[in-house]
PyMOL commands that place a pseudoatom at each C-alpha (Angstrom):
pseudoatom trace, name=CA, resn=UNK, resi=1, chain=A, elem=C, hetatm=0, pos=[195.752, -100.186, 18.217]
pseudoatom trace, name=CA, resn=UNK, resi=2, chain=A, elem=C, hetatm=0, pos=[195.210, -102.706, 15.587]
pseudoatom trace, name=CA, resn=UNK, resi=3, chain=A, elem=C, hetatm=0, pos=[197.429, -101.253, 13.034]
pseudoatom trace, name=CA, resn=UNK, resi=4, chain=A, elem=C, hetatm=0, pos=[199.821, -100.953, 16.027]
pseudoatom trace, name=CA, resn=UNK, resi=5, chain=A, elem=C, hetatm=0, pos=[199.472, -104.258, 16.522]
pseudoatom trace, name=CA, resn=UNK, resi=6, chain=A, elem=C, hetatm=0, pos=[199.853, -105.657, 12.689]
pseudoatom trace, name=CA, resn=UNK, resi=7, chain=A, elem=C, hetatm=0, pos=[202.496, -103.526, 11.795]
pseudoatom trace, name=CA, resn=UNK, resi=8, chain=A, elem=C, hetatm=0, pos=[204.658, -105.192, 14.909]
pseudoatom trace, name=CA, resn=UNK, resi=9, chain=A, elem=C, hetatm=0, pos=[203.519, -108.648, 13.684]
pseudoatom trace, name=CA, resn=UNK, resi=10, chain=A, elem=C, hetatm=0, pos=[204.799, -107.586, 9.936]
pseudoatom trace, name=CA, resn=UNK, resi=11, chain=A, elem=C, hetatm=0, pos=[207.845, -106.548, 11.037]
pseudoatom trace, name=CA, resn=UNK, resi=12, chain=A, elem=C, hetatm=0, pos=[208.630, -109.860, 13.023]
pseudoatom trace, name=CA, resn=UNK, resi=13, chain=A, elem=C, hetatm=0, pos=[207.992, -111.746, 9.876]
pseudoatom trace, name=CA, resn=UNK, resi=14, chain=A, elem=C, hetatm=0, pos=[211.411, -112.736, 8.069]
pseudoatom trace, name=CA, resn=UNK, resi=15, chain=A, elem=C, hetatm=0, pos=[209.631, -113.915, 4.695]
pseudoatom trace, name=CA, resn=UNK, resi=16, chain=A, elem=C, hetatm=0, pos=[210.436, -112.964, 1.293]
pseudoatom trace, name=CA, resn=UNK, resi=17, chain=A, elem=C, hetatm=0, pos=[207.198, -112.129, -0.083]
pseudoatom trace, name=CA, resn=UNK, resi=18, chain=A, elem=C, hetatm=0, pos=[205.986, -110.467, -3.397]
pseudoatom trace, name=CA, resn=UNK, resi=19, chain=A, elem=C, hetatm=0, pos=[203.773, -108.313, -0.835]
pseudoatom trace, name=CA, resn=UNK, resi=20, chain=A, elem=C, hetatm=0, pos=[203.343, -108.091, 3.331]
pseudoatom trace, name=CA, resn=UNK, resi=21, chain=A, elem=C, hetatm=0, pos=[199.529, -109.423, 3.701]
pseudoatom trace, name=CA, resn=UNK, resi=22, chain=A, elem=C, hetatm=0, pos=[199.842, -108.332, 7.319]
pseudoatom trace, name=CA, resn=UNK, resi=23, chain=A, elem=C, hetatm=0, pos=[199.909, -104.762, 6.152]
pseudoatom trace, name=CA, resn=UNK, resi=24, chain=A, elem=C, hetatm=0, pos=[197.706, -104.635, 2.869]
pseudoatom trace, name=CA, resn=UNK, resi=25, chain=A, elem=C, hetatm=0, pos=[194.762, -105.981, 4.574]
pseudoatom trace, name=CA, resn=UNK, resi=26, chain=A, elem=C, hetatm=0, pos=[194.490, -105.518, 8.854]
pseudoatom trace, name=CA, resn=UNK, resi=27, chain=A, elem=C, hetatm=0, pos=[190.740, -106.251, 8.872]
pseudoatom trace, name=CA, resn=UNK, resi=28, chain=A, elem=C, hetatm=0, pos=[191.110, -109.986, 7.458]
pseudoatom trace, name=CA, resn=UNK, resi=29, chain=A, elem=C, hetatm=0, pos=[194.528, -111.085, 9.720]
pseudoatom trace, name=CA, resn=UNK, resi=30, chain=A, elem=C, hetatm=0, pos=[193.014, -109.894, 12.120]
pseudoatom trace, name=CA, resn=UNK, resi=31, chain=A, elem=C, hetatm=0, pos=[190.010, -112.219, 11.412]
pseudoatom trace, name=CA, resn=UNK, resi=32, chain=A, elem=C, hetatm=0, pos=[192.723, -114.580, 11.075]
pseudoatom trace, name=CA, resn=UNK, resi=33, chain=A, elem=C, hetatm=0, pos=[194.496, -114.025, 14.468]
pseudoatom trace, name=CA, resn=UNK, resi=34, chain=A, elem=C, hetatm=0, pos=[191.250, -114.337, 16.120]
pseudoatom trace, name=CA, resn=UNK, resi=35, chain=A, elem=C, hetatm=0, pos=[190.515, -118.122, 14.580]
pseudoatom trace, name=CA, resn=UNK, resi=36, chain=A, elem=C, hetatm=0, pos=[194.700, -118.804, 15.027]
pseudoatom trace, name=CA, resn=UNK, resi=37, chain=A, elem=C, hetatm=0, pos=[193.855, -118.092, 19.057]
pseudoatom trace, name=CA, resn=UNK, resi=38, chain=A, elem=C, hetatm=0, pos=[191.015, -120.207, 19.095]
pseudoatom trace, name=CA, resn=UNK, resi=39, chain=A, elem=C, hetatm=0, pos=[192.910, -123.093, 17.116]
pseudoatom trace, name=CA, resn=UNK, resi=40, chain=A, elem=C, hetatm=0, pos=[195.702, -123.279, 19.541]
pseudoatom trace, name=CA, resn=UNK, resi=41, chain=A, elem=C, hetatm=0, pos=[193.597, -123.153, 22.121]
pseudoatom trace, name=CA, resn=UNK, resi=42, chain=A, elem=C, hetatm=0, pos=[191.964, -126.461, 21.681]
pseudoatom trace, name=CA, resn=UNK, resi=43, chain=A, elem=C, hetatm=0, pos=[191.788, -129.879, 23.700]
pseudoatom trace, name=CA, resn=UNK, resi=44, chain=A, elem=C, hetatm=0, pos=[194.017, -131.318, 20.983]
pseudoatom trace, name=CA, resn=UNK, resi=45, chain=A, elem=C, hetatm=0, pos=[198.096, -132.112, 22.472]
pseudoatom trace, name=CA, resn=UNK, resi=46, chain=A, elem=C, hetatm=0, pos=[200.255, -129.362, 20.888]
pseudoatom trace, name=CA, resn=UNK, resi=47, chain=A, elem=C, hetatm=0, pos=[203.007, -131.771, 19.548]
pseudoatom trace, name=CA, resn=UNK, resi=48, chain=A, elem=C, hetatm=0, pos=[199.723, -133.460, 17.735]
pseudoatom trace, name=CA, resn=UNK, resi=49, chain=A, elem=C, hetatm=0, pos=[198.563, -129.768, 16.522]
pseudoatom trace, name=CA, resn=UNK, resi=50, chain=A, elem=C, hetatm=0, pos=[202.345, -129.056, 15.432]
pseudoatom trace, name=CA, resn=UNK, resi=51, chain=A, elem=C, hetatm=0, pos=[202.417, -132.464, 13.189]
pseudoatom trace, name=CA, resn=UNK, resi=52, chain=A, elem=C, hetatm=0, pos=[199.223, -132.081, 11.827]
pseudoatom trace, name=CA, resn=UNK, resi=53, chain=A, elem=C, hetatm=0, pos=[200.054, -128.683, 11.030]
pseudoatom trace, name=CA, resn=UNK, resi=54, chain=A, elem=C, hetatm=0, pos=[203.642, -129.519, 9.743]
pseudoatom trace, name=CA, resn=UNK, resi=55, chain=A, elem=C, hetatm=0, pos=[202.078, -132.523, 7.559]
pseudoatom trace, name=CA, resn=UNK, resi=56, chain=A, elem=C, hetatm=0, pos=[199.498, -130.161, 5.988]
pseudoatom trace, name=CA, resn=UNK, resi=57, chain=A, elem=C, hetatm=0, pos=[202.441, -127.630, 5.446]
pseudoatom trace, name=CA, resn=UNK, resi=58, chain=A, elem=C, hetatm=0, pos=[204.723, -130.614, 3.542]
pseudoatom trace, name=CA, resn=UNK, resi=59, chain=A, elem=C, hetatm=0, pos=[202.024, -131.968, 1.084]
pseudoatom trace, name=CA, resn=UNK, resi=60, chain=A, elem=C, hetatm=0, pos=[201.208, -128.083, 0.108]
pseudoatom trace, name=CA, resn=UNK, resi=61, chain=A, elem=C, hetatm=0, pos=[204.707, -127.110, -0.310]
pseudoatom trace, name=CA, resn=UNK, resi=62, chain=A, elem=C, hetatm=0, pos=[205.020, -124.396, 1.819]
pseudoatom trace, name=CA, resn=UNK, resi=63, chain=A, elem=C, hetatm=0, pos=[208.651, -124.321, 3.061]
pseudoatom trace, name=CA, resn=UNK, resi=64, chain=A, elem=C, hetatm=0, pos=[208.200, -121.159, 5.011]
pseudoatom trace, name=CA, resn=UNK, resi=65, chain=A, elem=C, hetatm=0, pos=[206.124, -123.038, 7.440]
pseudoatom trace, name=CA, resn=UNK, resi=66, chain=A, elem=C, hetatm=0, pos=[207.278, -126.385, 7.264]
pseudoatom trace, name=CA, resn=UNK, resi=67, chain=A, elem=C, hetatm=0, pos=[210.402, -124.527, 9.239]
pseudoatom trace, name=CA, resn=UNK, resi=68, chain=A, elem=C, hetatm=0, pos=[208.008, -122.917, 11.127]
pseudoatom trace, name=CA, resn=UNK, resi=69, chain=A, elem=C, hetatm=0, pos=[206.028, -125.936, 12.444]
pseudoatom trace, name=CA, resn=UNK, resi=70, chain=A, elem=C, hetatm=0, pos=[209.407, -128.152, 12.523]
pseudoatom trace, name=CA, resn=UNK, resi=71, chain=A, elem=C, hetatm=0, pos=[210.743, -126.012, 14.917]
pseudoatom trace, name=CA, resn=UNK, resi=72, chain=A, elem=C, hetatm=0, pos=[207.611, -125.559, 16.902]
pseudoatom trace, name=CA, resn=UNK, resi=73, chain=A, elem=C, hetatm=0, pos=[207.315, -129.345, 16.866]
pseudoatom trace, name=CA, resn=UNK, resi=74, chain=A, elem=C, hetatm=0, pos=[210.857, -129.626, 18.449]
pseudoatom trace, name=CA, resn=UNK, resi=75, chain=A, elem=C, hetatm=0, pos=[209.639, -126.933, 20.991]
pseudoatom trace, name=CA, resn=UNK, resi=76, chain=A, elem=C, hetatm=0, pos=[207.267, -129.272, 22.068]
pseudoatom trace, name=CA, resn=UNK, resi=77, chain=A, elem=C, hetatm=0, pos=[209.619, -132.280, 22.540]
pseudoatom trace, name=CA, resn=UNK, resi=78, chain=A, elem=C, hetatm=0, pos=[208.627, -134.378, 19.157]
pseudoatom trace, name=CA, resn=UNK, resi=79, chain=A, elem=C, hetatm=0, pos=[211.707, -136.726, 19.188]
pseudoatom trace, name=CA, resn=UNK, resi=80, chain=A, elem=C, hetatm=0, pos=[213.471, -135.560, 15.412]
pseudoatom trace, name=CA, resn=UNK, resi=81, chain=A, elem=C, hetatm=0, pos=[213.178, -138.946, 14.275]
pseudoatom trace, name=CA, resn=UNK, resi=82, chain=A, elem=C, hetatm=0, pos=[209.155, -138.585, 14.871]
pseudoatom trace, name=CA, resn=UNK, resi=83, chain=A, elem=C, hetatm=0, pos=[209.360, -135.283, 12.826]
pseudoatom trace, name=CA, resn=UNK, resi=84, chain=A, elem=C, hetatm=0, pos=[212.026, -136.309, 10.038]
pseudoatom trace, name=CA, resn=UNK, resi=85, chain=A, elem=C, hetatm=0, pos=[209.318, -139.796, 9.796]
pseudoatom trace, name=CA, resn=UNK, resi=86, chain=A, elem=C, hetatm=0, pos=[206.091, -137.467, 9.323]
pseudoatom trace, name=CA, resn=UNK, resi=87, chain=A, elem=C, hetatm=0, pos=[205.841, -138.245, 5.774]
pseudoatom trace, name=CA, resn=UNK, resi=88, chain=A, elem=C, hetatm=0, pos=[205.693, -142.132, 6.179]
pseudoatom trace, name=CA, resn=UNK, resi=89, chain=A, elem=C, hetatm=0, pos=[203.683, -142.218, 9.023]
pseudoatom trace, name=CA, resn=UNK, resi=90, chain=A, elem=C, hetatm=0, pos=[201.158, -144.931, 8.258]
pseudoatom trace, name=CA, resn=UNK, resi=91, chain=A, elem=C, hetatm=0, pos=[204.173, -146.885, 8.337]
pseudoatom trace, name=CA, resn=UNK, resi=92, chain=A, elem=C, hetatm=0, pos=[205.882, -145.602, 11.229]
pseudoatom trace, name=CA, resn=UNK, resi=93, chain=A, elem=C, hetatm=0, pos=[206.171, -147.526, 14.157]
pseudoatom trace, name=CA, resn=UNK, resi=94, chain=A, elem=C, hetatm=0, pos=[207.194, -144.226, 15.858]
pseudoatom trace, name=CA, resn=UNK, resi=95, chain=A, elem=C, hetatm=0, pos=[203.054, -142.821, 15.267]
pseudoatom trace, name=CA, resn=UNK, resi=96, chain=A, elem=C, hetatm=0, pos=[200.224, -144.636, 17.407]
pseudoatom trace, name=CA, resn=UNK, resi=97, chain=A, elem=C, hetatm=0, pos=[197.053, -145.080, 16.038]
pseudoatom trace, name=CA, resn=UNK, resi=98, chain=A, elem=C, hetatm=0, pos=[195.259, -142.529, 17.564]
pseudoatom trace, name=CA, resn=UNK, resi=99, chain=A, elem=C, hetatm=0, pos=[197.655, -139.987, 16.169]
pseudoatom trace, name=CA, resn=UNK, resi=100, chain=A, elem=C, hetatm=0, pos=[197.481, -141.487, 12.710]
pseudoatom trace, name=CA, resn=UNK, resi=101, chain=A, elem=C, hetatm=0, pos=[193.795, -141.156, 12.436]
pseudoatom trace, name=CA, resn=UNK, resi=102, chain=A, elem=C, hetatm=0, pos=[194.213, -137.517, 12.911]
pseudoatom trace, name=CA, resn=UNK, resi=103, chain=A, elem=C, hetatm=0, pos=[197.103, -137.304, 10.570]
pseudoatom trace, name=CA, resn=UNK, resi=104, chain=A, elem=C, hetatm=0, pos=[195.022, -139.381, 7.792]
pseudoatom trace, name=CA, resn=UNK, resi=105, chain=A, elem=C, hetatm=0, pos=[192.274, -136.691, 8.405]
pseudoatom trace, name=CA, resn=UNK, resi=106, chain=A, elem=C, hetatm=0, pos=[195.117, -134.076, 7.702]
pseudoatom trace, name=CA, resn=UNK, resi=107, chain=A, elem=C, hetatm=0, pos=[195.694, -135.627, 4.407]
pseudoatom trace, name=CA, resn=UNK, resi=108, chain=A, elem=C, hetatm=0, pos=[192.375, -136.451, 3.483]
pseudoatom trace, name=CA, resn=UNK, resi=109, chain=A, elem=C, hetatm=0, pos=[190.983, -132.617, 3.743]
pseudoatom trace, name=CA, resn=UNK, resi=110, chain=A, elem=C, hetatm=0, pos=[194.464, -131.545, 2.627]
pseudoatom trace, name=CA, resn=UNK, resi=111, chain=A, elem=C, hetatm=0, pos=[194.623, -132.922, -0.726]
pseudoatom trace, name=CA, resn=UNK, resi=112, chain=A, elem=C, hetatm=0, pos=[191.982, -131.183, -2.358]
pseudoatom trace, name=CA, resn=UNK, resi=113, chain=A, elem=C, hetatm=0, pos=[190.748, -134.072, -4.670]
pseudoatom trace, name=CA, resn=UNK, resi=114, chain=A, elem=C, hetatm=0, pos=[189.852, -136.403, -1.574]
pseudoatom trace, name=CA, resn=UNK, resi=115, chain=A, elem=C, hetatm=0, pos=[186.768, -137.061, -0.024]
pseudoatom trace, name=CA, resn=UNK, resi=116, chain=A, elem=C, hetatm=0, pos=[185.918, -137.358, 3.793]
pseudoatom trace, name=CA, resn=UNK, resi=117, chain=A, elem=C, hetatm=0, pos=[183.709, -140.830, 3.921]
pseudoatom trace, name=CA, resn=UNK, resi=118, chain=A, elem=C, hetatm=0, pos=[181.766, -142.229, 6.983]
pseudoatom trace, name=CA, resn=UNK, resi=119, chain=A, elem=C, hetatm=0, pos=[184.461, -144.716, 7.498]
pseudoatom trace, name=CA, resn=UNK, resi=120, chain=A, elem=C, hetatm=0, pos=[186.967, -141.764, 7.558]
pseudoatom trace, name=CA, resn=UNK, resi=121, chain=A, elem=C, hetatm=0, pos=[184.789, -140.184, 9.827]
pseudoatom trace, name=CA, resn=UNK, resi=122, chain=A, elem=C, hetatm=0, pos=[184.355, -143.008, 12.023]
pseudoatom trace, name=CA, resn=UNK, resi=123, chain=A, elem=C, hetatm=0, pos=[187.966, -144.101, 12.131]
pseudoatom trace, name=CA, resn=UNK, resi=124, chain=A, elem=C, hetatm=0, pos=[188.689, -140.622, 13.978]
pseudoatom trace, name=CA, resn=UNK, resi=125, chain=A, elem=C, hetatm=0, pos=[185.703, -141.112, 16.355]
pseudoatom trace, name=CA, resn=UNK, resi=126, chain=A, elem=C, hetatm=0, pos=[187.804, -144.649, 17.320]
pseudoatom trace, name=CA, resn=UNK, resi=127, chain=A, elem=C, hetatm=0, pos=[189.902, -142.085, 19.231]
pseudoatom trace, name=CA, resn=UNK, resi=128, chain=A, elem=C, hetatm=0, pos=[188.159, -138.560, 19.147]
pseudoatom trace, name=CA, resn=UNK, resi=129, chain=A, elem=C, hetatm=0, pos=[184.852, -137.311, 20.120]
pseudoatom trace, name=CA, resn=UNK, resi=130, chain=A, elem=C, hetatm=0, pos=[183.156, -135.177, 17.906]
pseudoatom trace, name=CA, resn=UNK, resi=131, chain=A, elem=C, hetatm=0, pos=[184.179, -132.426, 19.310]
pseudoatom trace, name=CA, resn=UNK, resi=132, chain=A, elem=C, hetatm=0, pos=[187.765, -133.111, 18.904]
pseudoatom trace, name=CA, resn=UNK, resi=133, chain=A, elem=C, hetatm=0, pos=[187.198, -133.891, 15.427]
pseudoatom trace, name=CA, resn=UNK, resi=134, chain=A, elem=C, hetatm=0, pos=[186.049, -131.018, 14.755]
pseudoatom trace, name=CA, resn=UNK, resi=135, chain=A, elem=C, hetatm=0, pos=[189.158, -129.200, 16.238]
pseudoatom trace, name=CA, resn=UNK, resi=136, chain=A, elem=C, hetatm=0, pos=[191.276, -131.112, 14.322]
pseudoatom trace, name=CA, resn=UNK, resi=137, chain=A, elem=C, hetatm=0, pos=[189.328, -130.121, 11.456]
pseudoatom trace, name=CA, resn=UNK, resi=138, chain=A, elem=C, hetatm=0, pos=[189.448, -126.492, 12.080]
pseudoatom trace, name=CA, resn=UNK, resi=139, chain=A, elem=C, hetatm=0, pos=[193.189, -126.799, 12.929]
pseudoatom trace, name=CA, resn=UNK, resi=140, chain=A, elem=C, hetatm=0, pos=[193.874, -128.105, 9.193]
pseudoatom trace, name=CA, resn=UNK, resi=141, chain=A, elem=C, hetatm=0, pos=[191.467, -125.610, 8.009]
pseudoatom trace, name=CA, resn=UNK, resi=142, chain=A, elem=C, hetatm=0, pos=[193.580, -123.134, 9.856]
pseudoatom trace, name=CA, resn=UNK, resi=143, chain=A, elem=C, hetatm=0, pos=[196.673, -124.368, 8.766]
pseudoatom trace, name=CA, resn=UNK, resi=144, chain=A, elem=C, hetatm=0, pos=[195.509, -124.820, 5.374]
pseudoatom trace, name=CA, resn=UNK, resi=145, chain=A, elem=C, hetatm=0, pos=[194.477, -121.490, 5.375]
pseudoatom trace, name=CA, resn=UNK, resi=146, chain=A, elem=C, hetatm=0, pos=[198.414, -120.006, 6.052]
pseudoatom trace, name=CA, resn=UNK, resi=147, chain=A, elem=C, hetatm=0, pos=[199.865, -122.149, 3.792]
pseudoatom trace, name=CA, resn=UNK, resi=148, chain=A, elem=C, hetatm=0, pos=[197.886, -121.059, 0.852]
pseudoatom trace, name=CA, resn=UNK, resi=149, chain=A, elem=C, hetatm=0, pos=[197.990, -117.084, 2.159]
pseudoatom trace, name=CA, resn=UNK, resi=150, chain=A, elem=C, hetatm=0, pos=[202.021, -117.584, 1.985]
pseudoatom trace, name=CA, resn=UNK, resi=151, chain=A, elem=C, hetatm=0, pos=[202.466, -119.293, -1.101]
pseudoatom trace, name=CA, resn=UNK, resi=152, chain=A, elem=C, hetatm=0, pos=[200.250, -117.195, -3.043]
pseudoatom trace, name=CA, resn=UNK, resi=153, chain=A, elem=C, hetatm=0, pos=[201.829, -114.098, -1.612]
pseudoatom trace, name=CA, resn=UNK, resi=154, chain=A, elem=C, hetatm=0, pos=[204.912, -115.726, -2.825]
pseudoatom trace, name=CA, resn=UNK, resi=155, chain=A, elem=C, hetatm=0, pos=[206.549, -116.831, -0.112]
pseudoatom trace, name=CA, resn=UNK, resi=156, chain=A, elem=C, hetatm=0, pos=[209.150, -119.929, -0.384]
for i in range(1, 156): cmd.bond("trace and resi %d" % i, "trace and resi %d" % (i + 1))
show_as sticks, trace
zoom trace
């Protein structure tokens, strides 16, 4: 049923890849899938899980799902001028603080050379419980996660 199940996921895909990861290894998408449920399952707002996800996918260069989470992100009724301002954020009047402490978070754990401080931490709590923080930290883990999958199986 699994292979079932991949194979009909593969062939949905519309990427131009050196390699289909979706077929060379079922056992770890499917891991995958499994944490992808969970993830989109959380207390977090879905237009704030499509940014953060659509921020992460910008600073790593992944164009394949920067279109993916732009269009999600318009699913969700993110005005266009909130989406085409997501790289300027901390200067967008258009982003209220409790959205740009989880985008900051985004940033932080996205750009591998940054650090997560206790005044990072406790900027998020301002607006967050620890619970939710640790959502949106599995969310950019998640998201993190795809974007590195598809850009080293070549996608762009």
């Amino acid at each position: 049923m699994l292979s079932k199940f991949m194979s009909k996921i593969a062939s949905f895909l519309k990427m131009n890849n050196r390699f289909n990861y979706f077929k060379i290894n079922q056992k770890y998408m499917a891991l995958i899938l499994d944490l992808e449920r969970v993830v989109n399952k959380t207390s977090i707002d879905k237009g704030l899980r499509e940014l953060i996800k659509l921020r992460c996918s910008q600073i790593n260069g992944c164009t394949y799902c920067q279109k993916l989470h732009q269009k999600k992100s318009e699913k969700f009724k993110i005005d266009s001028n909130k989406i085409q301002d997501l790289a300027n954020f901390n200067e967008s009047k258009l982003y209220n603080e409790k959205e740009k402490a989880a985008l900051q978070l985004a940033e932080k754990l996205t750009y591998l050379n940054s650090k997560i401080n206790d005044k990072d931490y406790e900027a998020v709590l301002k607006y967050y419980t620890q619970e939710e923080y640790f959502e949106i930290v599995m969310i950019i883990n998640q998201v993190n996660l795809w974007n590195r999958i598809s850009i080293a199986s070549g996608n762009k």
